[in-house]
N, C-alpha and C positions, 0 to 999 in steps of 0.2 A: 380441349376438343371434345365433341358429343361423343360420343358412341353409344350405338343400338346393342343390347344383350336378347338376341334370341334363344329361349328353351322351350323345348320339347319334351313333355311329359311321359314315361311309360304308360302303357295301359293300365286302368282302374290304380290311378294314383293318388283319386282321393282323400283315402287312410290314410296314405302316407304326408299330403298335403295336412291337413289336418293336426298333424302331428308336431311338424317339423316348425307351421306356419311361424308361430311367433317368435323366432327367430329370425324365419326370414323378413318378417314387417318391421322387427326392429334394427335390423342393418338398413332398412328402406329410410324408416322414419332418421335414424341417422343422418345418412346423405340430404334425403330432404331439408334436415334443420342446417346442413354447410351451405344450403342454395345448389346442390350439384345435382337431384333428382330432378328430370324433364315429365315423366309420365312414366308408370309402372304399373300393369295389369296384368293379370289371366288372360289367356284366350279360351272361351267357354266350348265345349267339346261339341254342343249343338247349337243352335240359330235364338238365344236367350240370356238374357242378362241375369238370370236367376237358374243355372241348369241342372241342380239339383243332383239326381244319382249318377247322371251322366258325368260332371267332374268338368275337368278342363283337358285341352289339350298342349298346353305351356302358356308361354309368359311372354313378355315384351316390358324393358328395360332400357329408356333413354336415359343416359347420363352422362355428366362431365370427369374426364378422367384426366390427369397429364400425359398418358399415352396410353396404345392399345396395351402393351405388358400389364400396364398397372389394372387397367378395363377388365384384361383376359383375368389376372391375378384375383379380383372382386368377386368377379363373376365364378371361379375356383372354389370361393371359401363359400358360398351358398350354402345353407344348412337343408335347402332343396334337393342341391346337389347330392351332397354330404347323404342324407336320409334314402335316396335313389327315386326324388322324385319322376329326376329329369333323365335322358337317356341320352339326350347330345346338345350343347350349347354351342352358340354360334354367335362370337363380338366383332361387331365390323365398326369400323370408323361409319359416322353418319353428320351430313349436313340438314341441319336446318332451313327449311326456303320458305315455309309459308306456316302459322301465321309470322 
C-alpha cells in the first residue's frame, strides 16, 4: 500500500538540512532503485522553486510500504529526523486516483 510521509521542518533548518541531506537522498535513491518511491520533495518555505535563505518548510514522501508500522518505522530512521530537521512527522495510508 502507498503511504504519504508528512514532515515539518523546525525553524531556520537549513544548516541542519544541509548537513544531514545526503543521507537522506541516499535512503531516497534506495527505495527509488526497489520501484517503491512515488514522489519525494521539499516544501519550499516561500512561493519559489529556488528559495534560497528562506529554506523549506518540510517534505512530502509518497511511498509503498507493506504496512503503516513499517511506513511509520522508515519514516523514524530519517537522518532528517535523527539531525532535528524535522519537528513532527505525520504517515497516513494514502490512495492513488489520478494520474
Amino acid at each position: 500500500m502507498l503511504y504519504s510521509i508528512f514532515a515539518y521542518d523546525v525553524e531556520n533548518s537549513l544548516p541542519l538540512r544541509a548537513e544531514a541531506r545526503p543521507g537522506h537522498i541516499a535512503r531516497l535513491k534506495e527505495m527509488a532503485e526497489q520501484g517503491r518511491l512515488i514522489l519525494a520533495g521539499p516544501n519550499p518555505a516561500v512561493d519559489s522553486e529556488e528559495p534560497g535563505d528562506a529554506g523549506f518548510s518540510g517534505s512530502l514522501i509518497v511511498a509503498q510500504f507493506d504496512s503503516l508500522e513499517d511506513a511509520q518505522a522508515w519514516a523514524n530512521a530519517d537522518p532528517y529526523l535523527a539531525a532535528g530537521v524535522y519537528e513532527k512527522v505525520e504517515v497516513k495510508p494514502f490512495k492513488k486516483v489520478l494520474p
